[in-house]
Backbone as CSV, one residue per row, in Angstrom:
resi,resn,N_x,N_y,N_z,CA_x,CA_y,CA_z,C_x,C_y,C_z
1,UNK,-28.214,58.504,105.915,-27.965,57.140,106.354,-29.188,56.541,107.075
2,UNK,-29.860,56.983,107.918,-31.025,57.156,108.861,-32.121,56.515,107.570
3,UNK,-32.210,57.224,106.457,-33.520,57.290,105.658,-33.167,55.848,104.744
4,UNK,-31.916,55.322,104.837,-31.853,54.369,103.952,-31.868,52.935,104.788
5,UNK,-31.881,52.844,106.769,-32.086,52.357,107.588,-33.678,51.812,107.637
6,UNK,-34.423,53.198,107.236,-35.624,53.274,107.304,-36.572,52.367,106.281
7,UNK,-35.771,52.220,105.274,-36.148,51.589,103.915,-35.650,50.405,104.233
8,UNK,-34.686,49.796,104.716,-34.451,48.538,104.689,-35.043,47.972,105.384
9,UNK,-35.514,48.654,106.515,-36.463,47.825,107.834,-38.158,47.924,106.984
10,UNK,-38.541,49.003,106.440,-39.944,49.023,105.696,-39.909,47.514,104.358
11,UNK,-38.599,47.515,103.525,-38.737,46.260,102.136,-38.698,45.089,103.512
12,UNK,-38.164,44.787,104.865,-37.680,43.502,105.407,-39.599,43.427,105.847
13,UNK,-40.166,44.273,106.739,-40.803,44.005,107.104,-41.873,43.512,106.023
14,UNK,-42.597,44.095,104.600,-43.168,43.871,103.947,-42.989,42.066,103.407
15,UNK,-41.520,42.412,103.032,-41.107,40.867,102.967,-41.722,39.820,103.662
16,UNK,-41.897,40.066,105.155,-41.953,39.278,106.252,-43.436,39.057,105.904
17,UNK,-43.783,40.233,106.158,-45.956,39.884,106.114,-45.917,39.592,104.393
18,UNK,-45.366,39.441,103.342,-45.982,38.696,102.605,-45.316,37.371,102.701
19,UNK,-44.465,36.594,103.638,-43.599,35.228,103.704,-45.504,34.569,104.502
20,UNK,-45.433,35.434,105.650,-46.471,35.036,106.667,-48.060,35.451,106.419
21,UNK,-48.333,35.958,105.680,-49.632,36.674,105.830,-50.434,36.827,107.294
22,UNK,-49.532,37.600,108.400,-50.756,36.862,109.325,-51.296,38.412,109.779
23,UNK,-51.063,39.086,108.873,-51.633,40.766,109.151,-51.209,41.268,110.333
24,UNK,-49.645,41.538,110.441,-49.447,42.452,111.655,-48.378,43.035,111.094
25,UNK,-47.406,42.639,110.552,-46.138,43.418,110.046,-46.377,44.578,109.351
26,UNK,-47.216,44.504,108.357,-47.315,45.695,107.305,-47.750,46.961,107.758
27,UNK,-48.556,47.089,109.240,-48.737,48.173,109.719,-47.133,48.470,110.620
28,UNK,-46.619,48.299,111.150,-45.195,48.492,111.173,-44.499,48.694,109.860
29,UNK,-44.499,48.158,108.774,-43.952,48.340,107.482,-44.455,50.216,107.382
30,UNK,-45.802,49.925,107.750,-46.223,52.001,107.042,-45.897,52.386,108.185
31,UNK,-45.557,52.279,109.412,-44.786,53.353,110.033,-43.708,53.691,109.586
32,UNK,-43.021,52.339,108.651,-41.636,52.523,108.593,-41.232,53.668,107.821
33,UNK,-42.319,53.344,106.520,-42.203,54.609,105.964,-43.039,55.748,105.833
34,UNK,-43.799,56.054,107.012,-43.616,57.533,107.725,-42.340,57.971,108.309
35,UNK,-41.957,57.034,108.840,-40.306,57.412,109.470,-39.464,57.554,108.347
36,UNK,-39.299,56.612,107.545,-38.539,57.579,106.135,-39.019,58.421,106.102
37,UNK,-40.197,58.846,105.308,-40.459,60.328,104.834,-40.044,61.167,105.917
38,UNK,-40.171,61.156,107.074,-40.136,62.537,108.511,-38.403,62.342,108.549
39,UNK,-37.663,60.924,108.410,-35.888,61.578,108.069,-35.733,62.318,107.134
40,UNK,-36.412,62.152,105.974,-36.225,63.243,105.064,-35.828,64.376,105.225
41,UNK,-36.565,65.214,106.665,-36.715,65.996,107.328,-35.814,66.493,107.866
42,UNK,-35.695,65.584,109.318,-34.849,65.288,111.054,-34.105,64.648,110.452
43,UNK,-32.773,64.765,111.120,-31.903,63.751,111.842,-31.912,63.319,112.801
44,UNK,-33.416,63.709,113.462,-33.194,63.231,115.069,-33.531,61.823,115.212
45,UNK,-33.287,61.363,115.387,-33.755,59.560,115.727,-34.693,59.000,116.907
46,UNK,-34.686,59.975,117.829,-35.877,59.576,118.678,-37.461,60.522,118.322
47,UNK,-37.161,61.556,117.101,-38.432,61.931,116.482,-38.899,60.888,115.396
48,UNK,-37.847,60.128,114.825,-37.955,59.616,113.981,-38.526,58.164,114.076
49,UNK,-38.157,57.659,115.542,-38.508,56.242,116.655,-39.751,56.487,117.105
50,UNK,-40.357,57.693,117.853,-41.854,57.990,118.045,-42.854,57.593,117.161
51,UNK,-42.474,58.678,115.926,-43.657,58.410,114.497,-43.200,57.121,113.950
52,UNK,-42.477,56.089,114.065,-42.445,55.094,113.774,-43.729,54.366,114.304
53,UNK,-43.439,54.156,115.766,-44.243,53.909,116.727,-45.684,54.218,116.805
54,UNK,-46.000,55.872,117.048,-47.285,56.245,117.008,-47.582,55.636,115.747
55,UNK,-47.699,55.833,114.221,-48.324,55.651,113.137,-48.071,54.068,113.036
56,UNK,-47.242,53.416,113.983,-47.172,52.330,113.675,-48.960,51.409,114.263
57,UNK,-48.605,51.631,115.511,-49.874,51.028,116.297,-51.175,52.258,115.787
58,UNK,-51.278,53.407,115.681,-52.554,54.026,115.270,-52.946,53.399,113.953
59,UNK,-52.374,52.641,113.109,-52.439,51.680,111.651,-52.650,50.308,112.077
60,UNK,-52.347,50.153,112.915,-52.689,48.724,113.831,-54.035,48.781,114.159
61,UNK,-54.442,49.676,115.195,-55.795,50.173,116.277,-56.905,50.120,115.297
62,UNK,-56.521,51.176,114.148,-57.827,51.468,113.157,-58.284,50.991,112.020
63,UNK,-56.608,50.309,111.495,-57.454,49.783,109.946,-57.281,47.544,110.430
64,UNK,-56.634,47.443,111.082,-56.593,45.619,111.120,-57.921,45.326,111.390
65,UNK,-58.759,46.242,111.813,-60.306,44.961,112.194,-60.720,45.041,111.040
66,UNK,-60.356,45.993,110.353,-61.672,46.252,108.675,-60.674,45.647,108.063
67,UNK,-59.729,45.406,107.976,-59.004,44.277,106.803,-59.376,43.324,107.113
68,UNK,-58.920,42.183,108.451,-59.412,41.029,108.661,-60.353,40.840,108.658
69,UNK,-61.823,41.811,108.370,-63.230,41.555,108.153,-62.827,41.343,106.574
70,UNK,-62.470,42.621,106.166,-62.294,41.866,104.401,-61.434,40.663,103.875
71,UNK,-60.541,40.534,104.131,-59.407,39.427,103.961,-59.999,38.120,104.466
72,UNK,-60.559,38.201,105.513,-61.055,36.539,105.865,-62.506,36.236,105.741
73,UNK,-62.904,37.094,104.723,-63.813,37.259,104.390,-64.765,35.996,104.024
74,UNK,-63.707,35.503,103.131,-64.371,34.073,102.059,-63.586,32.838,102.628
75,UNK,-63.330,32.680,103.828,-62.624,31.980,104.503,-63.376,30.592,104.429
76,UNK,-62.878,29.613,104.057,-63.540,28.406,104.394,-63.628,27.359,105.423
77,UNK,-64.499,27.065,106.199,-64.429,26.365,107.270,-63.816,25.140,106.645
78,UNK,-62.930,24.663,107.924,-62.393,23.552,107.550,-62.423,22.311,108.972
79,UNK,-62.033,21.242,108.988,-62.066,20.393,109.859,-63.217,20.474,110.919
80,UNK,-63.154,20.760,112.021,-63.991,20.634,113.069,-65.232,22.048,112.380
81,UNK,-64.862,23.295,112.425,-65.616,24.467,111.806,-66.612,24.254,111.085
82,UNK,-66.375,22.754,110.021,-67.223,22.716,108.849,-68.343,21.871,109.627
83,UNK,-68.028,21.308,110.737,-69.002,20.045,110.964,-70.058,20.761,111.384
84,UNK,-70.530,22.012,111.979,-71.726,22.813,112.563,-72.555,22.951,111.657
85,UNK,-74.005,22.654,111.996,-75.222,22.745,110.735,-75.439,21.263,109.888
86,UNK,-74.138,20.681,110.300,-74.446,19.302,109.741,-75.077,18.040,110.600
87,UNK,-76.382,17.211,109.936,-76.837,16.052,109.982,-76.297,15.083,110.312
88,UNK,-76.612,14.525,111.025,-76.029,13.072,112.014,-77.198,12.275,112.493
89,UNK,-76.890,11.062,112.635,-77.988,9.902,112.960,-77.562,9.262,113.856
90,UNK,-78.327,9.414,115.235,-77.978,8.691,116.748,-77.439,7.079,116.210
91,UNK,-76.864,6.901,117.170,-76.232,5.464,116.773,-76.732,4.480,118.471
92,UNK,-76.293,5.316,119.416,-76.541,5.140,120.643,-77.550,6.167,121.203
93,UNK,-78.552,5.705,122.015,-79.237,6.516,122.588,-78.711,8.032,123.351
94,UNK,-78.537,9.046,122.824,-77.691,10.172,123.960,-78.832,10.765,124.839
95,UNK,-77.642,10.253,126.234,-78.479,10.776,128.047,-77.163,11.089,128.080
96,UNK,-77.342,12.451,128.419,-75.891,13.557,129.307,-75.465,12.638,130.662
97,UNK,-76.987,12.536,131.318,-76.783,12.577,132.963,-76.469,11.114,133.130
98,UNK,-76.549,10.234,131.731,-75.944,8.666,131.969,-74.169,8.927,131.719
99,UNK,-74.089,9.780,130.751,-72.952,9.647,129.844,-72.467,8.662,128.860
100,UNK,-74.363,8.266,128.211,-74.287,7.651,126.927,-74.267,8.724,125.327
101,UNK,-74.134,8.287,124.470,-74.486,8.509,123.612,-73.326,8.333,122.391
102,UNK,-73.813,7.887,121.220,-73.112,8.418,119.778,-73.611,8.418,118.692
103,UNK,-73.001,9.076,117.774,-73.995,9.354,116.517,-72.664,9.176,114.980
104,UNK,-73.868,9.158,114.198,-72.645,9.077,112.872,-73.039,10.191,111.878
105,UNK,-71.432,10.639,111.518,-71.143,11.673,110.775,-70.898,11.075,109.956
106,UNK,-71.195,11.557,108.400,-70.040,11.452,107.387,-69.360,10.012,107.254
107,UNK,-70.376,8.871,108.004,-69.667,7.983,107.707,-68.566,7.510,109.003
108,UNK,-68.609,8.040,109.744,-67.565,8.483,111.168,-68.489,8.523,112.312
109,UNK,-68.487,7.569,113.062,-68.866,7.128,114.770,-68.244,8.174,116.085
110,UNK,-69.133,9.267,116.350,-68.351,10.360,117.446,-69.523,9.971,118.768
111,UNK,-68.932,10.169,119.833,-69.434,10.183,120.377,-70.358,11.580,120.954
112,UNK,-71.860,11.527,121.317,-72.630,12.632,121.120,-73.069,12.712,122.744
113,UNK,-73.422,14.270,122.738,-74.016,14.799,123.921,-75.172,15.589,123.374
114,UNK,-76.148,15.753,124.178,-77.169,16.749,123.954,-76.885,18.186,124.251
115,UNK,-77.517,18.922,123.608,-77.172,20.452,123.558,-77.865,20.633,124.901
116,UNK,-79.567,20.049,125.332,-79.958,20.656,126.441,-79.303,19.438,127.531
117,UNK,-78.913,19.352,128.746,-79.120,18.530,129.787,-79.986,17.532,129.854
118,UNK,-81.038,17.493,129.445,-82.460,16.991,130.508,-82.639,16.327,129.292
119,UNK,-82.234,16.421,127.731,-83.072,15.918,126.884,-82.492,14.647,126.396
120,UNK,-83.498,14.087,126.378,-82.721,12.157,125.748,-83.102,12.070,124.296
121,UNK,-82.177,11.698,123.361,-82.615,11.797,122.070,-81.757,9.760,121.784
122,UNK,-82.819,9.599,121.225,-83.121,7.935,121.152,-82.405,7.383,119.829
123,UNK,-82.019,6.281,119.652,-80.802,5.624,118.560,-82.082,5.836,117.447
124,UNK,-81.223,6.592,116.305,-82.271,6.125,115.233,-82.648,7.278,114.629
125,UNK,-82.360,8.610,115.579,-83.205,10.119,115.292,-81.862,11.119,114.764
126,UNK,-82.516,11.526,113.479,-81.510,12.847,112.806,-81.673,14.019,113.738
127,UNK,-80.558,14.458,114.081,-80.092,15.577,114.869,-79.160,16.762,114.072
128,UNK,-78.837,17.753,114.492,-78.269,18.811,113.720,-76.617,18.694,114.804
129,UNK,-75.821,19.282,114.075,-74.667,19.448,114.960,-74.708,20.733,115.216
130,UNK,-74.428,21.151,116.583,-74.226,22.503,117.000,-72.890,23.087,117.700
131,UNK,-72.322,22.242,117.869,-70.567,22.728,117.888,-69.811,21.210,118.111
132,UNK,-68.752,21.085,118.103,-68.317,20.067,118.761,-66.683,20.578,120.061
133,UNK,-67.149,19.738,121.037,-66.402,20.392,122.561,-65.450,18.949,122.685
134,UNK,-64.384,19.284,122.562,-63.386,18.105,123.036,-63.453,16.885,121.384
135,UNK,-63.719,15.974,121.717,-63.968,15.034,120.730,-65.519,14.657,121.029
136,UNK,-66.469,15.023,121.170,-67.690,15.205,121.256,-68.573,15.574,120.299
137,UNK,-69.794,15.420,119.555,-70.723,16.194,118.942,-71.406,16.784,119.827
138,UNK,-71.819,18.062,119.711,-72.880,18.442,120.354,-74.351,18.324,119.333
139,UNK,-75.413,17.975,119.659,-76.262,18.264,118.975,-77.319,18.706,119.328
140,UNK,-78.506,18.665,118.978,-79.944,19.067,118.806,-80.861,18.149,118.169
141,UNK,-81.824,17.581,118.112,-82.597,17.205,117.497,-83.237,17.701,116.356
142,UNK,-83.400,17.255,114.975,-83.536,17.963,114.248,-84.609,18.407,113.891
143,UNK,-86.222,17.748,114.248,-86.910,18.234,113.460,-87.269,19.462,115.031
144,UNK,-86.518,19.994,115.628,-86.555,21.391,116.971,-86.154,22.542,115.729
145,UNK,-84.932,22.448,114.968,-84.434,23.149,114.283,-85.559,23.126,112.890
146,UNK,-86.428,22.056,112.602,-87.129,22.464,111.268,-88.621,23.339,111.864
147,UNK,-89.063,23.623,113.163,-90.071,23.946,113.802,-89.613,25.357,114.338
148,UNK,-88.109,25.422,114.440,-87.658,26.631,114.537,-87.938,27.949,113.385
149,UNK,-87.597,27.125,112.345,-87.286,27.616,111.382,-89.277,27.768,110.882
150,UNK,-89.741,27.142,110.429,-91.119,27.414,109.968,-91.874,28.448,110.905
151,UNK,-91.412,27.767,112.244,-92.694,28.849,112.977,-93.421,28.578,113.677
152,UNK,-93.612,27.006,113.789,-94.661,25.744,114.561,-94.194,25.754,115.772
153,UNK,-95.491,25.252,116.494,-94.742,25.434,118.164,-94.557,23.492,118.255
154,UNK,-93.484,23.325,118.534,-92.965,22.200,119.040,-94.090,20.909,119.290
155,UNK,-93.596,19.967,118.887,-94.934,19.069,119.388,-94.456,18.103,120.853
156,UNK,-95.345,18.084,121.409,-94.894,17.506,122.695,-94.943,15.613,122.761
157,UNK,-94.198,15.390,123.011,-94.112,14.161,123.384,-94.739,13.247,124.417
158,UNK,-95.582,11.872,124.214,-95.890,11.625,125.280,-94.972,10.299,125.971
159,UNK,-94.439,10.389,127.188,-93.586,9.568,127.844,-94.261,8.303,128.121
């Protein structure tokens, strides 16, 4: 009776993580059936509740980081995620320490902050996006990121 308990909770749980995919059930699902196979065995039910348990979370501990490395593997950024690395054109002059600035995305007016404090980036100049915090762009100036990238040391500005 025990081993056919064991099976109904292992098909419910599988059920469940394929309704949800959110990768936690199915390692409970293979405890479940370690605990079938070990009733096979026992009739005892609190040997049978342990190895549920232990093999449940030791299947949790060791294999969920290397699945969710494989499984979300090809994951596609979406909404806010996708906007990082992308090009924008000041619209408003951005000063942090005024609490001016905005820039246009995609066609879309956000309001922008500078990545450093101190730096003023002037209406008119392509910038990179580097995260966005609240409803904010963060950015960078872009040709910092094309001087990054080549190898050139920065050219200095005269005020």
């Amino acid at each position: 009776m025990q081993s056919i308990a064991w099976l109904v909770v292992f098909v419910l749980l599988i059920g469940f993580e394929a309704a949800t995919m959110g990768l936690f059930t199915v390692w409970f699902a293979g405890g479940a059936l370690v605990a079938f196979l070990v009733s096979l065995f026992t009739e005892n039910l609190l040997v049978q509740l342990v190895v549920f348990l232990v093999i449940s979370f030791l299947f949790l501990y060791f294999t969920r980081p290397v699945a969710v490395r494989y499984i979300n593997s090809k994951r596609i950024k979406t909404n806010i995620d996708a906007l990082a690395g992308k090009e924008a054109r000041v619209t408003e002059t951005i000063d942090n320490f005024k609490g001016t600035g905005t820039a246009t995305l995609d066609g879309l007016e956000w309001t922008a902050r500078s990545e450093e404090d101190g730096q003023v980036i002037s209406a008119g100049e392509r910038v990179t996006v580097k995260g966005v915090k609240g409803v904010k762009l963060i950015v960078a100036k872009y040709q910092e990121m094309e001087e990054a990238v080549s190898g050139r040391e920065p050219e200095t500005q005269q005020s």
